[in-house]
Every structure is written in C-alpha cells, then in structure tokens.
C-alpha positions in Angstrom: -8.5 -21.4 -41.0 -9.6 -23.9 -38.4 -6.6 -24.3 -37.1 -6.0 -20.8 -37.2 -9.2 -20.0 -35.2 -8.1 -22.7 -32.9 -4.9 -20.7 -31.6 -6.4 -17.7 -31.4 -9.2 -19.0 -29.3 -6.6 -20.3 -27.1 -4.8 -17.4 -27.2 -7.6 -15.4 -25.8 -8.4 -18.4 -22.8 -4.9 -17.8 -22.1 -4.7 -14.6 -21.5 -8.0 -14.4 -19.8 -6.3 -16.9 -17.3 -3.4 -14.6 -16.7 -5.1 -11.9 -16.0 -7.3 -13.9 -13.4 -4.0 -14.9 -11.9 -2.7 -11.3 -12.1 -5.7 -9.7 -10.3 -6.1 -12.9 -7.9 -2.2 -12.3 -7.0 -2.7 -8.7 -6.5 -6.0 -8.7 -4.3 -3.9 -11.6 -1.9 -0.6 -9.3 -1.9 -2.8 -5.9 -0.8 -5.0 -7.7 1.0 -2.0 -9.6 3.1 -0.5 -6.0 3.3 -3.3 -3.9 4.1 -4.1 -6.3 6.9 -0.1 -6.8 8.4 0.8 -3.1 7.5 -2.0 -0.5 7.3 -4.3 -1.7 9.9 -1.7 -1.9 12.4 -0.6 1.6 11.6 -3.8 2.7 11.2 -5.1 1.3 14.7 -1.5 3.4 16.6 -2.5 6.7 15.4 -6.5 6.3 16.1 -5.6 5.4 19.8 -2.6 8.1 20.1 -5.5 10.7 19.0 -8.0 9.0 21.1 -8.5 11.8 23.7 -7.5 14.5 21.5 -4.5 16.3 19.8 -4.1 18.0 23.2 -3.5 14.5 25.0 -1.0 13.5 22.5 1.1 16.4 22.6 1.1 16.4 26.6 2.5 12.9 26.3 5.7 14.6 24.1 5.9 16.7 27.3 7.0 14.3 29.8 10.9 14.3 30.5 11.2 10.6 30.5 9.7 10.2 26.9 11.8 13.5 25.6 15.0 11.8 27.2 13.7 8.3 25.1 13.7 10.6 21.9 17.1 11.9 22.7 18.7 8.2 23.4 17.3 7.3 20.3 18.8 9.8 18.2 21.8 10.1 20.0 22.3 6.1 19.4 21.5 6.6 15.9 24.1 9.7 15.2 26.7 7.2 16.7 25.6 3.7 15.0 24.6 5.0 11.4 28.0 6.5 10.2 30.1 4.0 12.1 28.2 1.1 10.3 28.7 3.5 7.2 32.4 3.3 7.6 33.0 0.1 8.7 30.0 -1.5 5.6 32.4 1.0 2.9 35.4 -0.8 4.3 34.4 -4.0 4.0 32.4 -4.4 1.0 35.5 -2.7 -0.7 38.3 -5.5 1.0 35.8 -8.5 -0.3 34.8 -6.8 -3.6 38.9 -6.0 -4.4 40.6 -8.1 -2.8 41.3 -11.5 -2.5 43.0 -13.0 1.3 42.6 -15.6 3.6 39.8 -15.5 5.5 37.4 -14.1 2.7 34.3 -16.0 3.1 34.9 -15.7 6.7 34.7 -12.6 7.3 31.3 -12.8 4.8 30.0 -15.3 7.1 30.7 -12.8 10.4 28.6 -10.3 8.2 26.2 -12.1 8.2 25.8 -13.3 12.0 23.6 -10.3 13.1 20.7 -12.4 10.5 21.1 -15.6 12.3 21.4 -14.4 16.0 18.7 -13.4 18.2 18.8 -10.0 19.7 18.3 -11.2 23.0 21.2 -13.6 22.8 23.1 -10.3 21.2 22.5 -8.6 24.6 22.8 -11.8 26.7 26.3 -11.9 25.5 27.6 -8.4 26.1 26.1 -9.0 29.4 28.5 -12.0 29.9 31.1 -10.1 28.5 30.8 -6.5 30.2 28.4 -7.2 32.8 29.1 -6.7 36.8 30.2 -10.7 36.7 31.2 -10.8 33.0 35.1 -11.6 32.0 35.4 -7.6 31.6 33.5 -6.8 34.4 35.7 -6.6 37.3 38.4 -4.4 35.3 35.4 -2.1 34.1 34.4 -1.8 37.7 37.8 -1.0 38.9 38.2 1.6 36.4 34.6 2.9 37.0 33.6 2.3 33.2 29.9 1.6 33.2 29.4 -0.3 29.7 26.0 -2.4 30.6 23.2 -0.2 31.8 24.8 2.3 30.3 24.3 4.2 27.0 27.5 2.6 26.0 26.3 -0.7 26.4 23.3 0.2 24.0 25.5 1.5 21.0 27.4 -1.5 21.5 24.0 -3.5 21.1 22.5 -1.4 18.4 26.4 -1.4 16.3 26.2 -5.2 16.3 22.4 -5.7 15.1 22.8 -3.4 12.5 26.1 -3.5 11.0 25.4 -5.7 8.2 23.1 -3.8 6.4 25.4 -1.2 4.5 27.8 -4.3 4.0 25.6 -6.5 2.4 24.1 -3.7 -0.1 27.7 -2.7 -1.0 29.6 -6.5 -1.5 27.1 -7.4 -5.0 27.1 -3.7 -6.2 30.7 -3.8 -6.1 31.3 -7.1 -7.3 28.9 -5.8 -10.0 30.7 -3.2 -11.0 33.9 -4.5 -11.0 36.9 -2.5 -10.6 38.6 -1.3 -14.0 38.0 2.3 -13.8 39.9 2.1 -10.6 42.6 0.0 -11.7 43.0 2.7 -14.8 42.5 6.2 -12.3 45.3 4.2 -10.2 47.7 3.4 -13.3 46.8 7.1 -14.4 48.6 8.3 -10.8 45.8 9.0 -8.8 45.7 8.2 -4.8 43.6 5.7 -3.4 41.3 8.2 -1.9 41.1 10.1 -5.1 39.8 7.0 -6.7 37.5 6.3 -4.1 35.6 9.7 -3.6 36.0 10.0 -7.9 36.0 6.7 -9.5 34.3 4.2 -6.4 31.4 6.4 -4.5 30.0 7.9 -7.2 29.0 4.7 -8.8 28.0 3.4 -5.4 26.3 6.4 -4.2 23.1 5.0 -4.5 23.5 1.5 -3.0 24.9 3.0 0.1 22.2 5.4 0.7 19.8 2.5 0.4 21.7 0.6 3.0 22.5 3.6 5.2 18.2 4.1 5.2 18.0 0.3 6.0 20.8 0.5 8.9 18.9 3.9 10.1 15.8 2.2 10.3 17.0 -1.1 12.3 18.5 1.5 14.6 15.6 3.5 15.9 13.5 0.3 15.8 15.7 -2.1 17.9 13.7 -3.2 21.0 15.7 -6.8 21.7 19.5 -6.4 22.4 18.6 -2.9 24.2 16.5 -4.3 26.4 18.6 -6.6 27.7 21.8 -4.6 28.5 19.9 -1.1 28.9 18.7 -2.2 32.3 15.1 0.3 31.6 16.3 3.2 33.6 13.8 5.9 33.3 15.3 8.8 31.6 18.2 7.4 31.8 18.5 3.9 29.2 15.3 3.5 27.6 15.4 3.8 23.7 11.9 4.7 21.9 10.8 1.2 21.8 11.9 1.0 25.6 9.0 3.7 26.4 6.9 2.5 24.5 6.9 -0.8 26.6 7.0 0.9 29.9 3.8 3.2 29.3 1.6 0.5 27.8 2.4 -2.2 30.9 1.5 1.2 33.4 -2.0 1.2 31.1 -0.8 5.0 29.6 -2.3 3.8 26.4 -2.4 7.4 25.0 1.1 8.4 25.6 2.2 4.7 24.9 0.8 4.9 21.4 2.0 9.0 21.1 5.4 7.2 20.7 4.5 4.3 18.7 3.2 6.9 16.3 6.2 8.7 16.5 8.1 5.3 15.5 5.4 4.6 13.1 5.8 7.9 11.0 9.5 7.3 11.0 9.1 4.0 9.1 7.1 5.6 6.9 9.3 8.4 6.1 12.1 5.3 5.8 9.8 3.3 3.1 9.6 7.1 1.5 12.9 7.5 1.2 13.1 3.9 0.1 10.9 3.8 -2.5 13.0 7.2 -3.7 16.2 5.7 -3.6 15.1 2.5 -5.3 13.6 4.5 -8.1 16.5 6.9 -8.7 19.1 3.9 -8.7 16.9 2.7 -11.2 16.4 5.4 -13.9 19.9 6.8 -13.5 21.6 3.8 -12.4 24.7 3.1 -9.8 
C-alpha cells in the first residue's frame, strides 16, 4: 500500500510539473508572438488610421501607389503559376525518376534559402545590366531587362521558385508512385495519370506551396530593389512604396500600404491555416 501511495504521489508531482512546463511554454510562445507579430501589426494599422479613414483612403488615390499595387499583382500573376509549373515539374522528375545530376539539381532548389536577395539582384545586374555580359546585345536590341519590369519578374521567379518544389519532392516521395505505374500499365497517357492518378493526391500540398510562393512574391523587398532602379510609377513593387513614402516622412500613406501588405499576410496565414487543416482531416 505504501508503495502504492508512493507512485501515485509521484504520479500526481509529475504531472503537476508538466503542466507547469505546458503553461510556462505556452505563455513564452504567445508572449514571443504577440510581441514579434501582433504588435507590429497592430502598431501599422493604428498609424495608417491615424488622421482618419478619410486620410487612408486618399493615400490609395495617388497614381504612384495605385501603379505599386498594379506591379505587384502583375508580378505575382506572372511568378505564381510559372513557379507552379516549373515546382510540378520538378518535384515530379526527383520523386520518379532517377538520373545523373539528382541531388544537383535538389541542391539548385535550394539556392534561393542560402542566397541573399541583394546578391540575387546584384547578379542579374552583372548579368543584364548596361555593363553586364548581356548588356551590350540588350542595348543593341533595345531590350530593357534591369529597371525594367522584366528585370523584377526575373528577381521575384528566382527568390521564390523553391517554395512549390520543396512542398511537392517529400509528398511525392511519400506517396510513392504505384497507382501511376498501374493507370500507366492499364493504357492511360501520362497526362491522364497526372491530372487523375498524381494531382489529386497532391492537390493539397501544392496549394500550400502555391500560398507560400504567393506570399514571398508580394513581400519581396531585396532583389527588387536592386534591379528595379525605384522609378516612380514606373518599378516600384508594394514594399518599394512603402520605402519611398516613409523616407519623404508620408507616414500615413506609408503605413496605408503597409496595411495593405499586412492584411494580405493575414489572409495568406488564413488560407494557411485552411489548407493545413484540410490536408489533415481528408488527407493528400
């Protein structure tokens, strides 16, 4: 009985430990968050209302913050679906297929993780730029790549290409590929089994890396910066405006599009959190 009354005593100082440790973890992890994420959020949108809804939606008026908008979405209709493609395409040759040069081309994946923006842009600068190896034949030919909107989707495509690629490669390694191999035995077509056999079970996955791609796109600030050359109206991204009014001290229209930025990232840790939880109650 002693004994007995021993382990249970133990049991309970055990428990009561954990949940110390549960609650302690919990208060650090919301308190690290609220402080890193909330505030920060919360501190945009109380200066972007600062003098007034009427203020905020005046800054949405000027041409040079509507052409911003535009840039951005126009670079993210052009980045998304060709980082789509080219993330489908690869994660199906390294999930299917074995070849030389495998793990290098996983390794080129994942370059965008270990290289800074900057030296992104600094690069296509050297490459397409006035002085750059390509830049003499681009002048010749009057192709404007650098300080151009070319130049930015460029920028943008190579920051952000990894992120459907690397969601796909372990789901489909995962999965592994004998349905295919059977719809192909059975006589079906390669693109039969894919849009049949392959997407469904990966339709999931690739939404949750096209959001992620999405969001590095409208958020990219370094690489654009460098090779968009910040020509009013012209070049400048979001982010770009953003810069621009807050060093001319236009706090209010500065934080207008911050809050604009700052509603999208919600919406993309929304639709996050929706994705995550569908993939995981009805699965891949």
């Amino acid at each position: 009985m002693a004994a007995g009354a021993s382990w249970t005593a133990e049991g309970r100082r055990m428990t009561r430990g954990a949940n110390i440790a549960r609650v302690v973890l919990l208060v650090i992890s919301f308190g690290f968050l609220g402080l890193l994420l909330l505030a920060p959020l919360g501190a945009v949108l109380v200066q972007a209302l600062a003098k007034g809804l009427g203020a905020l939606f005046e800054s949405f008026a000027d041409p040079d913050t509507i052409a911003s908008i535009k840039l951005t979405l126009l670079t993210a209709a052009i980045v998304v679906p060709a980082n789509t493609l080219f993330g489908i395409a690869a994660a199906w040759a390294i999930a299917r297929f074995d070849f030389r040069g495998k793990s290098l081309l996983v390794t080129l994946i994942d370059l965008p993780f270990a290289v800074s923006p900057v030296i992104a842009g600094l690069v296509l600068v050297f490459l397409f730029g006035v002085n750059g190896w390509f830049g003499e034949w681009l002048l010749d030919h009057n192709i404007s790549i650098i300080f151009a909107v070319p130049g930015i989707v460029i920028a943008t495509i190579f920051i952000s290409f990894p992120y459907v690629a690397r969601e796909l490669i372990p789901l489909m390694q995962q999965q592994g590929s004998d349905e295919e191999v059977a719809a192909l035995s059975l006589g079906a077509g390669p693109w039969t089994t894919f849009l049949r056999i392959t997407l469904p079970k990966i339709k999931w996955g690739l939404l949750y890396g096209v959001i992620l791609c999405n969001s590095r796109v409208m958020g990219e600030f370094g690489a654009v910066s460098v090779v968009s050359g910040h020509i009013r109206g012209v070049t400048n991204t979001m982010p770009l405006q953003v810069e621009i009014l807050y060093n001319e001290y236009n706090f209010v229209a500065a934080f207008a599009v911050a809050s604009l930025l700052a509603m999208l990232a919600i919406l993309t840790l929304v639709a996050k959190t929706l994705v995550e939880w569908r993939s995981g109650t009805g699965g891949h």
